[in-house]
N, C-alpha and C positions, 0 to 999 in steps of 0.2 A: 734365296730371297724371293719373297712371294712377288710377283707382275703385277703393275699398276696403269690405266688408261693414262696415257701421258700427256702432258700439258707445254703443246709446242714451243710457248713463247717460256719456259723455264730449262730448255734444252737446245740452244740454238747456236750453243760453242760446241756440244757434242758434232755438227754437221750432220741433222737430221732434217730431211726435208719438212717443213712445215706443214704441208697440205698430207702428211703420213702419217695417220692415226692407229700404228701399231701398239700391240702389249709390250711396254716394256716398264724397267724399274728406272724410278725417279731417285737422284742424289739425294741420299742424306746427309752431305755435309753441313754444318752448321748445326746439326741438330744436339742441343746440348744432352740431353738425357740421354741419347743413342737409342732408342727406340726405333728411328729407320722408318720403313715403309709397314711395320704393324699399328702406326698410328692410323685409328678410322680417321682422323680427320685431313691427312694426308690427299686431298682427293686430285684426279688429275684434272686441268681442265674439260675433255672429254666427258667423262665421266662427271665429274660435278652439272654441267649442263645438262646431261642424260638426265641425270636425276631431279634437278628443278624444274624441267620440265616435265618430267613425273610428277610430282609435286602439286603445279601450279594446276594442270590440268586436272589433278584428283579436286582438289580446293576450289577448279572454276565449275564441277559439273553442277547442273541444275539443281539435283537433290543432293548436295551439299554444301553448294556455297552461302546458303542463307540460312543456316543452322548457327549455334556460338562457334567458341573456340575449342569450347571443350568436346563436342561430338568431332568437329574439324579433325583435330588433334588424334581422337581415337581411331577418324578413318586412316591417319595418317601410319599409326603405329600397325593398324588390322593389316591394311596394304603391306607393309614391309613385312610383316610377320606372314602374308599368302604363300603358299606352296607355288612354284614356275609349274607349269603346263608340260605332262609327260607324259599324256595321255590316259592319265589315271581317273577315277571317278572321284575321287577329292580334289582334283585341279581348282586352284584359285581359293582354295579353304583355307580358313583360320582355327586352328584352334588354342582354347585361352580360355582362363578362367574369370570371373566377375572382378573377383575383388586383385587378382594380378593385372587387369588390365586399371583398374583403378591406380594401382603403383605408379604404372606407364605415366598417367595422368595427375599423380599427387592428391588426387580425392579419394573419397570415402568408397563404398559398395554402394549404399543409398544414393549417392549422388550420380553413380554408373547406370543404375538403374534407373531414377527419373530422368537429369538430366542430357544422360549420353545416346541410350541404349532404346530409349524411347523416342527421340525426335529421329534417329537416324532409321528406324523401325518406320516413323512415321511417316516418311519424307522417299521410301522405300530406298535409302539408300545402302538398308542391309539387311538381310536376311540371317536368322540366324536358330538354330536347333539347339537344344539341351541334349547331351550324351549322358547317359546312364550305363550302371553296369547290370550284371547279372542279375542283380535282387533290385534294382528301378532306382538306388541311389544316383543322385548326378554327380558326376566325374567332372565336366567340363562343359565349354559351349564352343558348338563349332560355327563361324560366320564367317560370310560370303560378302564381299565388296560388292556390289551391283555393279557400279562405276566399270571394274574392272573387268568384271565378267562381259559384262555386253562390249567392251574396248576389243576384247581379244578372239568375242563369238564374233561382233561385228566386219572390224577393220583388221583381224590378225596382227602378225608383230608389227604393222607400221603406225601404230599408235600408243603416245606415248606413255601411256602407262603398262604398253607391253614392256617389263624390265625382263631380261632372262633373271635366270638364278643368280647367275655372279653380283648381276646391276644390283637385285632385292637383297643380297645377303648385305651388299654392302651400304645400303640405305641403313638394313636393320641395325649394321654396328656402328654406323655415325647415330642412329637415336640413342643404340647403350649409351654411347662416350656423351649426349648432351645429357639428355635426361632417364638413363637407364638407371632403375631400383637398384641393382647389382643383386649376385646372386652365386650362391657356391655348392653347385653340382656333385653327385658324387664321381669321384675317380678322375676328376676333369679340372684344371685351374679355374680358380676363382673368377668371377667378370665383377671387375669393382665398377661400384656407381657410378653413375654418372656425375656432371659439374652440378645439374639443378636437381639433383635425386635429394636434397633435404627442403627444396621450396615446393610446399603443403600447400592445401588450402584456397583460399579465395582468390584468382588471378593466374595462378601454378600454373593452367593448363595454354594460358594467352602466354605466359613468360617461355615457355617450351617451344610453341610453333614460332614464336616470333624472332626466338633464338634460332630455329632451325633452318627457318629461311636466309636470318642475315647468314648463315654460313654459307648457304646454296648460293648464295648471292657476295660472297667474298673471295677474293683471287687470292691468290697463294701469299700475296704482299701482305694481308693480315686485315686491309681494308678496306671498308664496306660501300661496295656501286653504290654513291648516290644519285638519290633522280635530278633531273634536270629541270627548269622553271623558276617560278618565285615560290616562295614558301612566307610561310607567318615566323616574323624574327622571334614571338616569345617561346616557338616550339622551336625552331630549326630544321637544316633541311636534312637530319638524321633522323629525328621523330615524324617529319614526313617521307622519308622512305621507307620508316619500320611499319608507318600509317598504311602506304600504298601497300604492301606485303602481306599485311591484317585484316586490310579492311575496314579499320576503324579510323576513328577523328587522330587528327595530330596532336590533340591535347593527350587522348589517350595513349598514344603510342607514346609521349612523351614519360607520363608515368611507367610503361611499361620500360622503356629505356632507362630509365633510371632506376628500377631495381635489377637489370641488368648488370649496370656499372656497380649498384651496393652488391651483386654477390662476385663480382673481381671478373665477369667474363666479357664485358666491353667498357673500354676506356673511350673518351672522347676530349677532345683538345681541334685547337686551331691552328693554322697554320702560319711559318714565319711571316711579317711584311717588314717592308722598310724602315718603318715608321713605329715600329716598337707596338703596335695596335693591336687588335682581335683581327684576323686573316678570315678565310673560308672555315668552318668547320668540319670534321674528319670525325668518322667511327673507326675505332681498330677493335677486330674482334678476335683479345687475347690468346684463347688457344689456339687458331687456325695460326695465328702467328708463331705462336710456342711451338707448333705442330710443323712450319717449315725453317723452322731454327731461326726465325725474323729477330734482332737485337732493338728494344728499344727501352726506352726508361721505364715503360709501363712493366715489360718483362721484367729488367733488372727492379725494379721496386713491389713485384708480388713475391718475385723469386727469394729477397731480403730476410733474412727469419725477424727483425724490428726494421724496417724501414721506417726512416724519415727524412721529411725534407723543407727545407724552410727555403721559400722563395719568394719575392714580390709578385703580387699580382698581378695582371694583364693591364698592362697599361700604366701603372703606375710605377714610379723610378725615384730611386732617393729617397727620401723622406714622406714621400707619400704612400710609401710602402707599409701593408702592414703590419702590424708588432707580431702576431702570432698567426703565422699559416703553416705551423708542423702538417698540417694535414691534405695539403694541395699539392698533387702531383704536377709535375712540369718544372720546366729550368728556364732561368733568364735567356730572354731572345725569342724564347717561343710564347705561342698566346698563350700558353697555361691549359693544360687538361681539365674536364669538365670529368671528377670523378665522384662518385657517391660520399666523399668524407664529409667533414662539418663544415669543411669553409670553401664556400662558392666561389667559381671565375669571377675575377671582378673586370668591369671593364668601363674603361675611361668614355663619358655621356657624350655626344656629339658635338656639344656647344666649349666643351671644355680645350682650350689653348697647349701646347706644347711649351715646356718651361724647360731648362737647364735642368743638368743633373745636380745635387746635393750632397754634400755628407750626410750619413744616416748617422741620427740621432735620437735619443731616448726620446721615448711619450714620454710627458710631463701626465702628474694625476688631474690636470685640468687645464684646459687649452688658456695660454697664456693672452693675457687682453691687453691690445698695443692701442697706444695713446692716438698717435700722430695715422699711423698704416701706414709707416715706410717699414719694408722688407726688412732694412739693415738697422732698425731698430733691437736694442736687447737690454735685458735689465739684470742685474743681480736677484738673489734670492730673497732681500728685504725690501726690495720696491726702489732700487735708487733710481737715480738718473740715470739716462743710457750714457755708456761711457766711450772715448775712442778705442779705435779697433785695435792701434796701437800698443795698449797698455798693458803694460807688465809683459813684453816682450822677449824682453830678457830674463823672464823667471827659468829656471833649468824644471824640465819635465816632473823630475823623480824627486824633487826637493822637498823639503819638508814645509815649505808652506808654498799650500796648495791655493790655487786660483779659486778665489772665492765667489768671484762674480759668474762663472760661465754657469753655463746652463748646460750644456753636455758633459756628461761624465770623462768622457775622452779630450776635453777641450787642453787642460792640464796637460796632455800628453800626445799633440798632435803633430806628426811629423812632416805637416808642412811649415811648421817653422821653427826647422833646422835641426831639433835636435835629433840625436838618436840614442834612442828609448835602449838598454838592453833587452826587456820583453815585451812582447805585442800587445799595445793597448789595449787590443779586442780581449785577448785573455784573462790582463786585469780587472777588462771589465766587469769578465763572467764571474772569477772570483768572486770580486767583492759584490755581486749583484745575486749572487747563492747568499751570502752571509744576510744580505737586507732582506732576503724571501724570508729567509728565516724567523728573523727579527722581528718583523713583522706580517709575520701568519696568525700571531694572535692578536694583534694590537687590535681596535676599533675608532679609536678615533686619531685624525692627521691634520697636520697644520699644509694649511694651502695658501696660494697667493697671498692677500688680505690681511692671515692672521685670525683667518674664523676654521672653526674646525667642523670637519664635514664627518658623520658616522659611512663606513666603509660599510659595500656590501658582500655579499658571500659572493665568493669565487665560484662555487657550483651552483648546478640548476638546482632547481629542488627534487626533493626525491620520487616526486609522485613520479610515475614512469609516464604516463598518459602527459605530463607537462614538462616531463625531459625531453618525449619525443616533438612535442609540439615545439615549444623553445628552443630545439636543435640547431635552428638554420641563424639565430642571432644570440646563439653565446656568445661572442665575444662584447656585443653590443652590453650584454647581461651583464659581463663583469665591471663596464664602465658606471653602473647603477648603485645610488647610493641603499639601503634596507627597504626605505621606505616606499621607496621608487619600487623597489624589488616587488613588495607587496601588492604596491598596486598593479603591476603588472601581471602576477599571479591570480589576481582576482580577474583583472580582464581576459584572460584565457581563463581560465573556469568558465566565466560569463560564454564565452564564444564556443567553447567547446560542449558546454550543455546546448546551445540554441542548433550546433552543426548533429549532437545528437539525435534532438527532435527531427530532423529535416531528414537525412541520411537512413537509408533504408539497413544499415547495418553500423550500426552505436560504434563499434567499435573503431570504424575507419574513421575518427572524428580528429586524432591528434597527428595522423601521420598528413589528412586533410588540410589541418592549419596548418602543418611544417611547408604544405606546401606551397600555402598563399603567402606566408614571410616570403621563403624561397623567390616567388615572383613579383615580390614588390620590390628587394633586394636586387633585383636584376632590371627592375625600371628604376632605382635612383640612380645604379649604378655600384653597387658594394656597397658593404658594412665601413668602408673608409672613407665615404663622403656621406656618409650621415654624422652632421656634427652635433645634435639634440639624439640621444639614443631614447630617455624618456616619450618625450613628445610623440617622436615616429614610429616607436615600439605600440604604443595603446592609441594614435591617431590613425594613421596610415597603415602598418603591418597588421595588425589583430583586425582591425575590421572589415566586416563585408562591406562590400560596394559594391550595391546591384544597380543593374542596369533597365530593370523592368520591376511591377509589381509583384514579384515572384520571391516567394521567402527563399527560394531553391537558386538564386540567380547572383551571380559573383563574377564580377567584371568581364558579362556575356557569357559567362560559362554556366551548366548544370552543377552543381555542389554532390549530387548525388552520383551521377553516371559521367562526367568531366567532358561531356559533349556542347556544344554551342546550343546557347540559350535558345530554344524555340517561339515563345513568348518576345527575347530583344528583336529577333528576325521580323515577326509580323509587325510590330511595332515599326519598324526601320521600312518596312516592306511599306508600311500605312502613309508614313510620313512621305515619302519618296511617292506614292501616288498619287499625294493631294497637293507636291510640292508641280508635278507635271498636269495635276488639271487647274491650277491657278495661274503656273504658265500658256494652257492654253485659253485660258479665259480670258488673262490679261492680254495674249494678243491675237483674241477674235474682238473683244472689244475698246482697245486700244491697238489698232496696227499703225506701225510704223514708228515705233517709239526707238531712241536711241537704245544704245547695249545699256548704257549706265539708269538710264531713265527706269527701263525695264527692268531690270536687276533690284531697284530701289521699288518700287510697284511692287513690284512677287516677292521683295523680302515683306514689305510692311502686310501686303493681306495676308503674309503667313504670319505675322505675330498677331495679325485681329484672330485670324485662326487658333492660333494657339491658348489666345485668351480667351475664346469661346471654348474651348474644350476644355478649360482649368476651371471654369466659369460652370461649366454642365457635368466635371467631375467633383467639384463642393458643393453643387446640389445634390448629384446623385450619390454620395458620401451623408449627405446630414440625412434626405430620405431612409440610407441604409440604418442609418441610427434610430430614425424614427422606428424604421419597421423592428429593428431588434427592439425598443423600449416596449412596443406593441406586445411582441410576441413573449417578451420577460414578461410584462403585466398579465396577458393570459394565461401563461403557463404557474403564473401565482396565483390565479384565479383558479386554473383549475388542481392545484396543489390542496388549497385552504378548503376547495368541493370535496376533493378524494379524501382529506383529514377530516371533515365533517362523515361523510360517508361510512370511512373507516370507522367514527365515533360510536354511530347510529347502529353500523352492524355488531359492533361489541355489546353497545347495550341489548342488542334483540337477541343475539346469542346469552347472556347471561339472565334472560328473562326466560329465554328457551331451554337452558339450563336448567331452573329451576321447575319444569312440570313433573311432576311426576309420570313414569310408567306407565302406557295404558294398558299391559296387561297383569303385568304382576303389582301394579302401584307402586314401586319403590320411588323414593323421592332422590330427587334432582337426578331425575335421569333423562332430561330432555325430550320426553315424550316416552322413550323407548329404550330399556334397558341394553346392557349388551347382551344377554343373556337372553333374552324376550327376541334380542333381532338374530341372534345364531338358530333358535330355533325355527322361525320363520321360514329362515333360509335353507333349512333342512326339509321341513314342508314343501316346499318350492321345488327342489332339488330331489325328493323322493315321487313327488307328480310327474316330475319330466323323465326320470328312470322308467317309470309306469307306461309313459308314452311310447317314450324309444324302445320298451320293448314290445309292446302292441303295433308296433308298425309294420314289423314281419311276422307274430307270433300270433295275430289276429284279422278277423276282418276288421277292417278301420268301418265299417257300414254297419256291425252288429255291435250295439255300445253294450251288450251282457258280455260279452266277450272278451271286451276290451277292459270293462269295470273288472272282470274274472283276473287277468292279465297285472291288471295294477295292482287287487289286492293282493297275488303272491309276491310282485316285487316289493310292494312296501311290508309285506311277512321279513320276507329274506333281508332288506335295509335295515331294519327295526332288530331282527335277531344280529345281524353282524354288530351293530351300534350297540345294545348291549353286551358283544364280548367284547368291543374296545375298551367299553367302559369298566370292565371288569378287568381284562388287563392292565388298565392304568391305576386302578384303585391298586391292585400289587405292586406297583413298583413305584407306587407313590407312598410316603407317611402322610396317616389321615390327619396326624398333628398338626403339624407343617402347613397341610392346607386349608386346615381350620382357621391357625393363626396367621392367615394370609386375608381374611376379611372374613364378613357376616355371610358375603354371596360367592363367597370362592368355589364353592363346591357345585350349586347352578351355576356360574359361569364356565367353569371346566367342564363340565358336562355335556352343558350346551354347544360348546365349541368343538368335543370329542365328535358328537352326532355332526354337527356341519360336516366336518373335516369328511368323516365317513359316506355320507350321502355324497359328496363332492367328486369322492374318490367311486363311490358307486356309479353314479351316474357318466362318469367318463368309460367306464366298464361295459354300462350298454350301451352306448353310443358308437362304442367300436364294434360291439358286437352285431351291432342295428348293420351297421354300413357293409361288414363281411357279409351277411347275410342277404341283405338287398345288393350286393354287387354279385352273387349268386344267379341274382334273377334271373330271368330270358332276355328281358331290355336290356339290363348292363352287358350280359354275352353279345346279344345283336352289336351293341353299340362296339364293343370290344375287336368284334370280328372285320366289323366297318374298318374301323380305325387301321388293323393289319393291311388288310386289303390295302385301304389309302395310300400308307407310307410303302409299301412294295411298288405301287404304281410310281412312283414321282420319278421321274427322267434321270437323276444320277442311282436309281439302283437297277437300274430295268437291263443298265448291263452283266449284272454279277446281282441276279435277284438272288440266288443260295448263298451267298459271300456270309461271312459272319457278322460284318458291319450292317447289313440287310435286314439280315435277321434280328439283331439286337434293338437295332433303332423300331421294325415292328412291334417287335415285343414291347417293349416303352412305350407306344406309341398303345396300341390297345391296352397297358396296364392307366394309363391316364385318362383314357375313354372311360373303362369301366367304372375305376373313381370317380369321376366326375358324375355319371350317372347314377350311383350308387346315393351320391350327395344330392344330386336332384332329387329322386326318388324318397330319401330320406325326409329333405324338407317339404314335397306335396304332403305325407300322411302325415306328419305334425300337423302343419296347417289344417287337415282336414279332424283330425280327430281334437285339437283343439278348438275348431269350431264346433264341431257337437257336442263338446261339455260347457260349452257357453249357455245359459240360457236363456231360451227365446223371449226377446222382450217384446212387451205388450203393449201392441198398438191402441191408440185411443181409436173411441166411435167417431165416424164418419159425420160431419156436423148435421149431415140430410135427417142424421138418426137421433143426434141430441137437442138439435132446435124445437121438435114440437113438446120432449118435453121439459123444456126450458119456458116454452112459450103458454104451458097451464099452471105455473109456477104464479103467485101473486107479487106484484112491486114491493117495494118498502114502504112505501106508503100508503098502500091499500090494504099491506098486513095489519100496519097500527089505525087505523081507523076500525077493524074488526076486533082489533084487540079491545079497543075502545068500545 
């Protein structure tokens, strides 16, 4: 039997001193499965301490605790996965792969990558190397906890994340057992997954830590330390311990808690009181309890292969109970477990009186409408008069004519007066209340009270899945709905689920969102059994937002997006509260000495003049807003009607440009310039500049015979190559073919053949130009510079022969030399293009053309001589 850190207060009939925290093994009695102490989650109390406090300190260090959950989560798994300290040169390493540590986590490799691997990289809370093998493939990653590393360089073992080996291995198999992938080794027993090894995706990695902690934080009893203080009643004070643990809002934890309880590994319920009411409530966290053999309903009802259970609500007794709670855990007496099925704790409103108990009784298909409202009022099934209580007393239970007037099914056969039934009424019931299901699963329409007939609506949600899960939290309300009601209902979630669409940074959290605001309105009425209008409250109060500020995102002070408190209700609340304390000190710096009541009346009335000044300067600054959008809609129509005129004007000048003909070949509608006329152009262009580039080393740029000598052999050579293109393509084209391809197929192709060629030339001496000016003596000088340079600088001056030395030299003069090479190249373009420019001619100095401007005759001196 393997040894466990023992947990005093679970050993204290054995006669073991308390304050003696030896190795020994912990009883497994009780344990149903017989697994014993190879349960990880077996932990002693010792030992579970050791380890949260590992934990809390990996999670409180600097560069980790302001990261998500999901880096959080990854140091957590790195940590238990590090090697103990043996004086080895891998001490304190991890090694693990990408997308295995993703497993750990439930997300993707992508997601490992941006969101894990990089904030905890960034925040230097890991370091971490790529292993390769022999030929440079990667095998694995090996990383280093920082956290840990400076814990056990710094403060050696007395800090708490020094774990020996024993502590870390057993970290590592309490994360298998929560949320280990599982995995089947060769020659070695299988390691099955863990409990949340199938929850993926968006949250996975918050559900993980948050679960891991409540274990670290749970005693052998199964139940989870809660903290101490006030808490907010709509979260609880379980969603505020899972909060403080996380880190996050109690709204959140609250969410996270509750896909806890949906995947079966914490239950929550309240405890007995006197008074039949909602008690403290209690987290129990199923396996740690399965895990020390703990017996409770929650156990016995997972353990079930169908479990069910039909109980009354919290708080409500007799008749007030409701028709169908198959699905809520807990047994009369207790406040009823708060578990993920469909039908919520209900719990009796504050104002609500304590009444006598009842016989349960059938729902009626429509609450019955009493004349006088006395209690002991009742009527027959045709509307008569209430009758005495009396009557028909003596009819025998089992006889052939049945009591016509009661109104319970059982009334017929109640054995508070006197008789005795052979079988139990309850049984007859269920009989004959199978045969009426039947009866009527097809019917649609039913006679009720009055004598009017109401059309029935469908017993199921609908099928859209997005409005099953929405609708989840008041099917039962659903079945009280007549079709039509249904409809509209269906439309108003549509309606609300496309607007939580648009808002919601991920579409798809939109239906499990509204399940969740039913869910919290249902727990401000008080259950689905004191809503007596299911219509009304389904599309007035459940389906609607009710924000608390201008904020489209804003839902009874909460974020709709990220489930945090409104920050927008806060400053708002913050506003008011400021101006409610400078009106108090207004009112008495200049009214002192006013009664409390006097004063109270003063500071409320200048706060409603306040307030109607701000209503008053928010429907100005509201119709402004409108004005400026009617504005800026009329200019932007303004300038829409500019841009279509514009657009008009350019179409016409284009289609007038269109039609010019050619200016070299004349061809018509060729917009000035054919294609064929602009390929060759461009070939001219493009056989000049080959001319150039190769005159820049092959000539003096100073002797233009030279350079003219220069050009005309490249444009020989261009000109002979463009004729064998042109020759090879006439081969392995049909001249057919490209006749009957237009009138100018054969100039166009040709012309395009020479571009292409000269294109393809001209890249040819420009590479040649740059090898050969990077030849020079400059680019060498500059090259040698450069070595020199990079040998100097202070981290190689230790190991200047080293190969890293030498290499980054080498580099370091190959980019000199380029770069000179490219200077060089562009001074003698520029120069040899300026000397094929020709010199433009300056006009005469005016000193030079005035006098003889000035023997020239007027115009009107010419024609009188003409004359």
């Amino acid at each position: 039997m393997q040894p466990e850190l023992s947990d005093d207060s679970l050993d204290s009939s054995a006669g073991i001193p308390r304050q003696r925290a030896a190795l020994r093994s912990v009883p497994a009695s009780g344990k149903p499965d017989g697994d014993g102490l190879d349960d990880p989650l077996r932990l002693g109390r010792t030992m579970r301490l050791r380890l949260l406090a590992a934990v809390q300190a990996l999670l409180s260090d600097p560069s980790i605790a302001g990261l998500k959950d999901a880096p959080k989560l990854a140091a957590v798994v790195l940590y238990a996965k590090s090697r103990a300290p043996k004086g080895e040169k891998n001490d304190n390493q991890t090694s693990i792969w990408v997308a295995e540590l993703g497993r750990w986590l439930g997300v993707g490799e992508s997601t490992v990558h941006r969101n894990v691997l990089a904030p905890l990289r960034g925040t230097d809370a890991l370091h971490t190397q790529v292993v390769t093998d022999a030929k440079g493939h990667p095998t694995g990653l090996d990383c280093l906890v920082m956290p840990l590393w400076k814990a056990r360089k710094g403060e050696g073992s007395g800090h708490p994340l020094a774990l020996t080996k024993a502590e870390l291995a057993t970290l590592l198999r309490l994360c298998e057992a929560l949320f280990g992938h599982g995995w089947t080794p060769k020659d070695k027993e299988p390691t099955p997954p863990g409990l949340l090894a199938g929850r993926t995706g968006k949250g996975a990695a918050t559900d993980r830590l948050g679960l891991l902690l409540m274990v670290l934080n749970t005693r052998a009893s199964g139940w989870l330390q809660l903290c101490g203080g006030s808490v907010k009643a709509r979260e609880g004070r379980g969603a505020a311990t899972l909060a403080r643990l996380l880190g996050c809002s109690p709204a959140g934890a609250r969410k996270v808690l509750a896909r806890l309880a949906e995947a079966g590994v914490v239950a929550r319920e309240h405890r007995d009181t006197a008074t039949r009411m909602r008690g403290k409530g209690r987290v129990m966290l199923l396996p740690v309890a399965h895990a020390y053999g703990r017996r409770s309903r929650f156990l016995e009802a997972v353990q079930e292969p169908n479990p069910s259970f039909s109980v009354r609500p919290v708080g409500a007794v007799g008749d007030h109970g409701q028709a169908d709670v198959a699905a809520a855990l807990g047994t009369s007496g207790v406040g009823g477990a708060e578990g993920a099925g469909d039908v919520a704790v209900q719990e009796r409103p504050d104002s609500a009186e304590l009444h006598a108990d009842h016989a349960s009784v059938v729902t009626p298909v429509v609450p019955q409408q009493l004349d006088c409202g006395f209690s002991g009022e009742g009527r027959g099934a045709k509307g008569r008069r209430p009758e005495r209580a009396c009557v028909r007393e003596d009819q025998a239970a089992d006889g052939e004519a049945a009591v016509a007037g009661s109104g319970s099914a059982l009334a017929g056969a109640d054995p508070l007066r006197g008789e005795k039934p052979k079988e139990s009424p309850v049984d007859e019931q269920e009989q004959a209340g199978g045969v009426a299901a039947g009866a009527g699963a097809g019917a649609r329409l039913t006679v009720v009270g009055g004598g009017k007939t109401q059309q029935q609506g469908r017993p199921e949600l609908p099928a859209d899945l997005d409005l099953r899960v929405a609708l989840a939290p008041v099917s039962w309300l659903w079945r009280g709905l007549n079709r039509w009601q249904q409809d509209r209902v269906v439309e108003a979630a549509k309606l609300e689920l496309a607007q939580l669409r648009n808002v919601l940074e991920w579409s798809g959290q939109a239906p499990s969102v509204l399940a969740s605001r039913l869910t919290s309105r249902l727990e401000e009425t008080g259950g689905e059994a004191l809503v007596t209008r299911p219509f009304g409250w389904i599309t007035h109060r459940g389906l609607v937002r009710r924000p608390s500020c201008s904020d489209v995102r804003c839902d009874d002070g909460a974020r709709l997006d990220t489930g945090a408190d409104c920050d927008n209700c806060a400053n708002i609340l913050h506003l008011r509260r400021a101006w409610r304390v400078r009106i108090a000190a207004e009112v008495d710096q200049e009214l002192p000495g006013l009664e409390t009541d006097a004063r109270y009346q003063e500071i409320e009335a200048r706060m409603r003049r306040h307030a109607e000044a701000e209503a008053a300067d928010l429907v100005a600054r509201q119709a402004e807003a409108r004005q400026r959008a009617e504005r800026r809609a009329a200019a932007r129509a303004e300038v829409e009607a500019q841009a279509a005129v514009e657009r008009e004007r350019a179409a016409a000048e284009a289609a007038v440009r269109q039609a010019v003909a050619c200016e070299d070949c004349g061809r018509e509608r060729s917009a000035g310039l054919c294609e064929a006329c602009d390929h060759r152009r461009q070939a001219e262009v493009l056989i000049g500049e080959a001319g150039l580039l190769a005159a820049t080393w092959s000539a003096d740029p100073s002797d233009p015979v030279a350079v003219a000598a220069v050009a005309a052999e490249v444009r020989t050579a261009i000109e002979d190559a463009i004729a064998a293109e042109w020759a090879e393509f006439q081969q392995i084209t049909d001249p057919a073919a490209l006749e009957a391809a237009g009138p100018g197929a054969v100039e166009d192709a040709a012309a395009h053949t020479a571009m292409l060629t000269a294109e393809s030339a001209a890249a040819e001496y420009r590479h040649e130009a740059l090898v050969m000016l990077g030849r020079s003596e400059d680019a060498q000088a500059e090259a040698r510079k450069a070595y020199a340079t990079e040998l100097a600088k202070p981290w190689h001056q230790a190991l200047p022969d080293s190969d890293d030395a030498l290499r980054a030299a080498t580099e370091a003069a190959a980019r000199a030399q380029t770069r000179t090479a490219e200077h060089l190249l562009a001074v003698r373009l520029e120069q040899l293009r300026t000397q094929a420019r020709p010199t433009p001619v300056r006009p005469a100095p005016w000193s030079q053309r005035l006098p003889e401007l000035a023997v020239r005759p007027l115009y009107g001196e010419a024609l009188e001589v003409i004359a």
